[in-house]
FIKE-432799 format. One record per residue (C-alpha): residue in one letter; residue number from 0; y negated, z negated, x. Coordinates in nm, 2 decimals, decimal comma. Layout:
<nodes>
  aa    i   north      up    east
   A  NUM       Y       Z       X
...
</nodes>
This chain:
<nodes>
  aa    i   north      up    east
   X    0    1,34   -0,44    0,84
   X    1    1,04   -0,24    0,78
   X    2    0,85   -0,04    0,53
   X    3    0,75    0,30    0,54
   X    4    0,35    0,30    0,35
   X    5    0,14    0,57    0,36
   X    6   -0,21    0,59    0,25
   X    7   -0,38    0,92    0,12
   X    8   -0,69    0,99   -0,04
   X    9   -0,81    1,35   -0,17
   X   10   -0,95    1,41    0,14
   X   11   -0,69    1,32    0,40
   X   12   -0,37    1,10    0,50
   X   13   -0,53    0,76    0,64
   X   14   -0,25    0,58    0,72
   X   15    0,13    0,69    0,78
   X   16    0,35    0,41    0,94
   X   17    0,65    0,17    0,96
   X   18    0,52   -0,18    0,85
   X   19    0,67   -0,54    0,71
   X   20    0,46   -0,59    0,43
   X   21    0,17   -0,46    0,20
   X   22    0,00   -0,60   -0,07
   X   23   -0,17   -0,41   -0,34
   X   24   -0,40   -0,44   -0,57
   X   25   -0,27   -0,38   -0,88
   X   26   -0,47   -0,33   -1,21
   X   27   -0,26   -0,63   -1,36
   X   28   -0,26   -0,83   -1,05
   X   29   -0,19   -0,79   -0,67
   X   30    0,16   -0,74   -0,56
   X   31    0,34   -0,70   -0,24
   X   32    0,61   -0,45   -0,14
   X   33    0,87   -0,54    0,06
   X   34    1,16   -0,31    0,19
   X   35    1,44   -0,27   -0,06
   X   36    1,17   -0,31   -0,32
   X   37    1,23   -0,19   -0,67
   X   38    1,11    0,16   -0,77
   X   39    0,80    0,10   -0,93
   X   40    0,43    0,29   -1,01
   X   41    0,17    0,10   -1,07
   X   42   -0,25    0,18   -1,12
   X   43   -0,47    0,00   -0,88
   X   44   -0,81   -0,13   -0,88
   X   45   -1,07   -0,14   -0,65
   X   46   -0,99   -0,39   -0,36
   X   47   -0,85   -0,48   -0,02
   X   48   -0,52   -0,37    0,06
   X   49   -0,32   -0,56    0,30
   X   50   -0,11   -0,44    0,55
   X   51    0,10   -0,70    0,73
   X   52    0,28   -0,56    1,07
   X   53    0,63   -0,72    1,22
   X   54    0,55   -1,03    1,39
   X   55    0,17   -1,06    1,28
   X   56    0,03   -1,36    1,09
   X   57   -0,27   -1,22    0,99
   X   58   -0,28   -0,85    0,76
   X   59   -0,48   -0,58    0,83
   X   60   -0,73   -0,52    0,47
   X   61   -0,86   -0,13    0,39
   X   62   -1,08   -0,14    0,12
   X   63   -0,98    0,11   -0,15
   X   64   -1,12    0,25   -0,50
   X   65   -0,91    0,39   -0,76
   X   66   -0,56    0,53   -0,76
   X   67   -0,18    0,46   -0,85
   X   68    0,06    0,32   -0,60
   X   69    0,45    0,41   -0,60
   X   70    0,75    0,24   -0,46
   X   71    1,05    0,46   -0,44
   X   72    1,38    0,50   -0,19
   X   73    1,13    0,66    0,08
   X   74    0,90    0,35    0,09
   X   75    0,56    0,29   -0,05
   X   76    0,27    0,55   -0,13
   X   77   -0,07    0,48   -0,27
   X   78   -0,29    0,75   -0,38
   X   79   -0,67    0,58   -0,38
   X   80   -1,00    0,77   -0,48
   X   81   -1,09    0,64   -0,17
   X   82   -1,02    0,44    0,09
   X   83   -1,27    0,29    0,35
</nodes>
C-alpha cells in the first residue's frame, strides 16, 4: 500500500512520490495520513513534516511554514508558504 504526497510551494513542486506514511503538522495538532485516509483539509503550522517511506524506520522531516494540507481519492497534497 502506498500514498501518493506531494509537496508544492509558490515557487515550485518539491516533492512528488509514492510513500507509506506522512505526518503533518496540523494547526490543531499533528496528524498522519495513511492510504485510504478520509478526505480531509486541514491548515498547518510551521513545522517538520515527516515522510515515512516502505520499509524505513526512521521518517524523512522537511521543514515547512504556512499552508493547508488536503487528503482526497488522489492521495495527499500540502500547499506550504515554504518549505526548506
Amino acid at each position: 500500500m502506498s500514498l501518493h504526497f506531494e509537496l508544492v510551494t509558490p515557487e515550485r513542486l518539491v516533492r512528488s512520490e509514492d510513500v507509506h506514511m506522512v505526518v503533518v503538522p496540523g494547526t490543531e495538532g499533528d496528524f498522519g495520513v495513511l492510504e485510504g485516509h478520509a478526505p480531509l483539509m486541514s491548515t498547518i503550522r510551521d513545522g517538520n513534516l515527516e515522510i515515512y517511506k516502505s520499509g524505513a524506520t526512521t521518517p524523512e522531516t522537511i521543514r515547512i511554514e504556512g499552508g493547508f494540507a488536503e487528503v482526497n481519492e488522489r492521495g495527499l497534497t500540502v500547499l506550504a508558504e515554504k518549505a526548506e
